[in-house]
C-alpha positions in Angstrom: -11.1 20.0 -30.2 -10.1 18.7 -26.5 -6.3 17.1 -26.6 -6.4 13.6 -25.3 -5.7 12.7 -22.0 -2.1 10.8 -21.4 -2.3 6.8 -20.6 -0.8 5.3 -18.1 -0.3 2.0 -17.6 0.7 0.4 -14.2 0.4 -3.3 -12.8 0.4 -4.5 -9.1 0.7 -8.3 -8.4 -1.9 -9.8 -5.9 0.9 -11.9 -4.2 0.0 -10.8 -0.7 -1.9 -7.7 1.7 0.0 -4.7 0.4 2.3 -2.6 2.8 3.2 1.2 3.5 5.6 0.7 0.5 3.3 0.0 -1.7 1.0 2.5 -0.6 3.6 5.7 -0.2 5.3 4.4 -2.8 2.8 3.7 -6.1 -1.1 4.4 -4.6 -1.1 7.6 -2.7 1.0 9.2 -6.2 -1.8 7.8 -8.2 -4.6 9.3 -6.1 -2.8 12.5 -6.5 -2.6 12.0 -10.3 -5.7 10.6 -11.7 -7.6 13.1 -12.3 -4.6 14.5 -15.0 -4.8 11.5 -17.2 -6.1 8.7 -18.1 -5.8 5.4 -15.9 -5.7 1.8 -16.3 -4.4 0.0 -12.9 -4.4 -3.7 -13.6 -3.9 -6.7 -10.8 -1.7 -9.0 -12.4 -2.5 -12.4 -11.2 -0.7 -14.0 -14.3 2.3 -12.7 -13.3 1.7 -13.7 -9.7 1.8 -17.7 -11.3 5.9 -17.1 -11.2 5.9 -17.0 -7.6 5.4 -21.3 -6.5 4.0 -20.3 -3.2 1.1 -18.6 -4.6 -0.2 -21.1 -6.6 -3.1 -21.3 -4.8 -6.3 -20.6 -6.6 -8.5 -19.9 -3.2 -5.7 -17.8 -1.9 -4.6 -15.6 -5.5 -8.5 -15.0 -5.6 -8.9 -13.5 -2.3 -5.7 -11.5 -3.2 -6.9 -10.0 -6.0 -10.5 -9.0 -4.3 -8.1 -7.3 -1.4 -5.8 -5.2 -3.9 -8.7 -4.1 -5.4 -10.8 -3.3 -2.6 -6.9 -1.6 -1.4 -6.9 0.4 -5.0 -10.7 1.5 -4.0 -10.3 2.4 -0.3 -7.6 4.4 -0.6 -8.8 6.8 -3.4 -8.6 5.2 -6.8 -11.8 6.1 -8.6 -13.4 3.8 -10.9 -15.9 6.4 -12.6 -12.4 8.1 -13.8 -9.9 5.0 -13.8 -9.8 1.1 -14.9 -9.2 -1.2 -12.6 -9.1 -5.2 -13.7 -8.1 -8.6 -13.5 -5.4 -9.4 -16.0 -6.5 -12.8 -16.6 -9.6 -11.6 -17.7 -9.1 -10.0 -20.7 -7.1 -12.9 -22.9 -5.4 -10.5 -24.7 -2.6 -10.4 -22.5 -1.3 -14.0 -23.1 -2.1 -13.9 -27.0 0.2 -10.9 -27.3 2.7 -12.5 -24.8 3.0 -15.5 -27.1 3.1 -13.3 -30.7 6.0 -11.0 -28.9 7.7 -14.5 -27.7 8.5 -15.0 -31.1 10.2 -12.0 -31.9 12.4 -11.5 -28.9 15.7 -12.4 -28.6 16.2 -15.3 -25.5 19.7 -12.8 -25.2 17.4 -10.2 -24.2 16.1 -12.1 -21.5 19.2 -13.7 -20.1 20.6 -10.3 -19.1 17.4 -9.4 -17.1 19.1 -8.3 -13.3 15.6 -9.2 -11.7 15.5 -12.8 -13.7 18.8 -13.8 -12.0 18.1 -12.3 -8.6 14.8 -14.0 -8.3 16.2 -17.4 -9.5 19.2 -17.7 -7.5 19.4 -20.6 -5.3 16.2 -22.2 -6.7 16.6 -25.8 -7.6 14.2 -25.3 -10.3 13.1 -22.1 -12.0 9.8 -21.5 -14.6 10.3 -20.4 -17.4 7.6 -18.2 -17.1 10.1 -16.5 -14.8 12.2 -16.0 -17.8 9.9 -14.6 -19.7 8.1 -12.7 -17.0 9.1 -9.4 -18.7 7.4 -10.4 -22.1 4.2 -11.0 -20.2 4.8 -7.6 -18.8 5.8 -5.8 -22.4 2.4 -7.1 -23.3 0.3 -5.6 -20.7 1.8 -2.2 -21.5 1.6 -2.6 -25.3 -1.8 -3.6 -25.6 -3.3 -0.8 -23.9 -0.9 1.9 -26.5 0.3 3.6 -23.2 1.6 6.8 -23.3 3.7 6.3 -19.9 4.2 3.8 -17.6 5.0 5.2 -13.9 7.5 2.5 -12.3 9.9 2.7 -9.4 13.6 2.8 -10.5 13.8 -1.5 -10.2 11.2 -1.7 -12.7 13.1 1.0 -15.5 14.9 -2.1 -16.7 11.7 -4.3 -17.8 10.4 -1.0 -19.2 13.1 -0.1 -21.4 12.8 -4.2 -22.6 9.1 -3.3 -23.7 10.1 -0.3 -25.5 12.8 -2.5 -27.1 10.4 -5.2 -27.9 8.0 -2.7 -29.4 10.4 -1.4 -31.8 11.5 -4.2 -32.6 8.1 -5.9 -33.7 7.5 -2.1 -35.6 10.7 -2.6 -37.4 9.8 -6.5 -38.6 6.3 -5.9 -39.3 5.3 -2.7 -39.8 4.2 0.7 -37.1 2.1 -1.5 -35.2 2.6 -1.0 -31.5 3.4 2.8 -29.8 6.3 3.0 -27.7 5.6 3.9 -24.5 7.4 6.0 -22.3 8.8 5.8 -18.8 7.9 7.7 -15.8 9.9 7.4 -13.2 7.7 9.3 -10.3 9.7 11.8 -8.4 6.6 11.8 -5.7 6.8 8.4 -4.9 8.6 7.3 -1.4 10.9 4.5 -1.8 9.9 2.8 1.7 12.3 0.4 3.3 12.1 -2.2 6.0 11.7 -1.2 9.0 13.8 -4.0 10.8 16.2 -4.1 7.8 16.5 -0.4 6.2 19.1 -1.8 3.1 16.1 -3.6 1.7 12.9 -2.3 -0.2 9.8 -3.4 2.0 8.8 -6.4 1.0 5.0 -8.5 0.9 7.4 -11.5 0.7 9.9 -10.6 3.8 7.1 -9.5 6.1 5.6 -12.6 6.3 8.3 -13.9 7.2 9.4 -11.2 10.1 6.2 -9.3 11.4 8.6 -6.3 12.0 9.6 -5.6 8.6 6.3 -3.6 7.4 3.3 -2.0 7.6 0.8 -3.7 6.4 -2.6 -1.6 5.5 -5.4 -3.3 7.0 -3.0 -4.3 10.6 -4.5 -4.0 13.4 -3.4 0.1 14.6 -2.0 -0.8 17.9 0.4 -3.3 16.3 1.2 -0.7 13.4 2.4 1.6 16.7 4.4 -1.1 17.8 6.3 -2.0 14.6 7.2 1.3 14.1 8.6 1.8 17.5 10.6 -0.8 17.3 12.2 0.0 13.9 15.5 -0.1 13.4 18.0 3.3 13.4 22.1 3.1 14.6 21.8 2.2 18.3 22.7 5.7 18.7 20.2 8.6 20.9 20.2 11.4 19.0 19.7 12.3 15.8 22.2 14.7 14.2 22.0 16.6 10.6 25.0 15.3 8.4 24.6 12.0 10.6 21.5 10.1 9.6 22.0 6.3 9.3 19.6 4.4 6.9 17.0 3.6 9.5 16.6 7.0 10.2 16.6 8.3 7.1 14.3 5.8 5.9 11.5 7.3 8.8 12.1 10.8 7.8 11.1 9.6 4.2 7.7 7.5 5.3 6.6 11.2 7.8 7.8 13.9 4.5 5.7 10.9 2.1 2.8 10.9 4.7 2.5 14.7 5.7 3.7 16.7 2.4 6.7 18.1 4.6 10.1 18.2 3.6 12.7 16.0 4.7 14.7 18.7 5.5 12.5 20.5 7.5 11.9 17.2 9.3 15.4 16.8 10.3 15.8 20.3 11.7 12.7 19.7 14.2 14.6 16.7 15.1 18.0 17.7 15.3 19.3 16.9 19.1 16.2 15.2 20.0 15.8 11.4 20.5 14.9 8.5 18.4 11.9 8.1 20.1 10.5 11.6 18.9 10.8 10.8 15.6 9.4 7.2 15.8 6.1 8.4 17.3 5.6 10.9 15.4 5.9 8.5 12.5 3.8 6.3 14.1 0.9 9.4 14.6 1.5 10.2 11.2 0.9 7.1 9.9 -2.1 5.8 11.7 -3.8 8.9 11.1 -3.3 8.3 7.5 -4.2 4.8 7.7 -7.5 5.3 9.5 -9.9 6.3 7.2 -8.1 4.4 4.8 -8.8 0.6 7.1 -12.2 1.5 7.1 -13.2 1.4 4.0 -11.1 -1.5 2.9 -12.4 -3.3 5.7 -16.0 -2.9 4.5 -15.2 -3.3 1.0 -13.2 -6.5 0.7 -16.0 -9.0 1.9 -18.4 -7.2 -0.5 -17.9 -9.5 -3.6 -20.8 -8.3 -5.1 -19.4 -4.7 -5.0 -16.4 -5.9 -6.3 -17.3 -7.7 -8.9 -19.3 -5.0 -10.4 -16.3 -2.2 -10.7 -14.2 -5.4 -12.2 -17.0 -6.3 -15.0 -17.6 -2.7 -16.3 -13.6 -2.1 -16.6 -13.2 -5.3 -17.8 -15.3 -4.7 -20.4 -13.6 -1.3 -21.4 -10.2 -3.0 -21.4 -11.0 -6.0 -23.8 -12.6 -3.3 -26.2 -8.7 -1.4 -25.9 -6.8 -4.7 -26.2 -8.9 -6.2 -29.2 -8.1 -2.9 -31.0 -4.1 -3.8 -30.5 -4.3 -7.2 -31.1 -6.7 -6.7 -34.4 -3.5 -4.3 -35.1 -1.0 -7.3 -34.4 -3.1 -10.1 -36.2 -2.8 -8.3 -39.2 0.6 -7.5 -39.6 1.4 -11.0 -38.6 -1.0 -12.9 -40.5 -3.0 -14.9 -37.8 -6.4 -15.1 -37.3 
């Protein structure tokens, strides 16, 4: 008898074109991994709702066709993964609402991502507060095994493993804990006119030199790059690397499989300048092929629609399962 294949859960919010970061950082690592387990990449445009600015039904649609047609271009393969619409499956906000009610609002005040996000708002939503239930639901409904996140998401995890226990401790074992996955593979790309800050969707549109985005136009990709941001200095020295510099060393050793090391040996002595363009080489080449496809993909609703419907499909059968599960050992329905 074959041993089931490990499921992993991850989410991506349609809140704008996705950037190197999010590419290096999350979709290249899950190109790499698919084939070792089982897959369910959802867009979540519920989550997106927390955001005022992209309340914008004409816009968050067109987002979610371009992270989707992103997810497809660049590897992600739908005969072996899920890839959905949150919203689509109903699920997700039934068992948002049934975990509401057993989650302490203490758990949700000391939330470091809550009270970054909120500060100097006038107003905030509460469905910025409760943003992590939502996101405890996702993972629960789907029984995930892992959930591979980035090291500012291990705090929302660990909530949904709390939650989970919880609810199995009130009612019954109900829901499977997942576990986290912190990739080790995953670059942790920074801006390149700001390297303290984690590129940003939000930032770039803003200041055009702060990321890559993946379908920008080549020449301009050149150009941001070149212009990124190291000490002021002309040299690079091992030992000596400011943030900037070490930040390009990380996008060329994500990009091309070598070490950062090695990297910075080739470039010891040498100027800046080497090392931007062969970032910029690097990266264009791996953004080629990649354009091309998303760039004939995301206009082809049709298409699109098609790889939605049959995972779609495949993750309402999964979430019904849970939430059968849940209505039972709560008494609804």
């Amino acid at each position: 008898m074959s041993t089931p294949r490990v499921r992993a859960f991850s989410g991506v919010q349609p809140t704008g074109r996705l950037h190197l970061g999010n590419y290096l950082g999350a979709i290249k690592p899950w190109v790499r991994e698919q084939n070792k387990r089982e897959n369910i990449f959802c867009v979540v445009d519920l989550h997106a709702l927390t955001i005022p600015e992209v309340i914008q039904a004409d816009r968050l649609r067109e987002n979610c066709a371009s992270v989707v047609a992103a997810f497809l271009a660049s590897g992600i393969d739908p005969a072996v993964s899920s890839i959905f619409i949150q919203s689509h499956v109903r699920q997700h906000a039934e068992l948002c609402w049934v975990l509401n009610c057993v989650t302490p609002l203490g758990w949700l005040d000391r939330m470091t991502q809550f009270k970054s996000k909120s500060e100097g708002r006038e107003t905030v939503g509460t469905g910025l507060l409760d943003y992590p239930v939502l996101q405890a639901a996702d993972i629960l409904l789907y029984d995930a095994d892992i959930v591979p996140v980035g090291e500012d998401q291990k705090q929302h995890i660990e909530l949904a493993r709390d939650i989970a226990v919880r609810f199995n401790h009130l009612f019954g074992d109900t829901l499977k804990v997942p576990g986290l996955s912190v990739p080790p593979t995953g670059a942790r790309v920074m801006g390149l006119d700001d390297p303290t800050a984690k590129m940003s969707k939000s930032i770039a549109e803003q200041r055009p030199n702060h990321a890559i985005m993946l379908d920008q136009d080549l020449g301009k990709v050149r150009k941001v790059i070149m212009k990124a941001v190291t000490d002021g200095g002309c040299e690079y020295r091992p030992g000596e690397a400011s943030a900037g510099v070490v930040n390009l060393m990380g996008i060329l050793s994500a990009v091309t499989g070598e070490a950062v090391g090695e990297i910075a040996a080739r470039f010891d002595g040498r100027g800046y300048g080497y090392l931007k363009a062969e970032v910029a080489d690097a990266v264009i080449a791996e953004l080629t092929p990649v354009q091309g496809e998303y760039l004939r993909l995301v206009d082809d609703r049709p298409f699109l629609d098609g790889i939605l419907r049959g995972s779609t499909d495949k993750a309402r059968g999964i979430a019904e399962q849970t939430m059968s599960r849940v209505r039972a050992a709560v008494g609804i329905g």
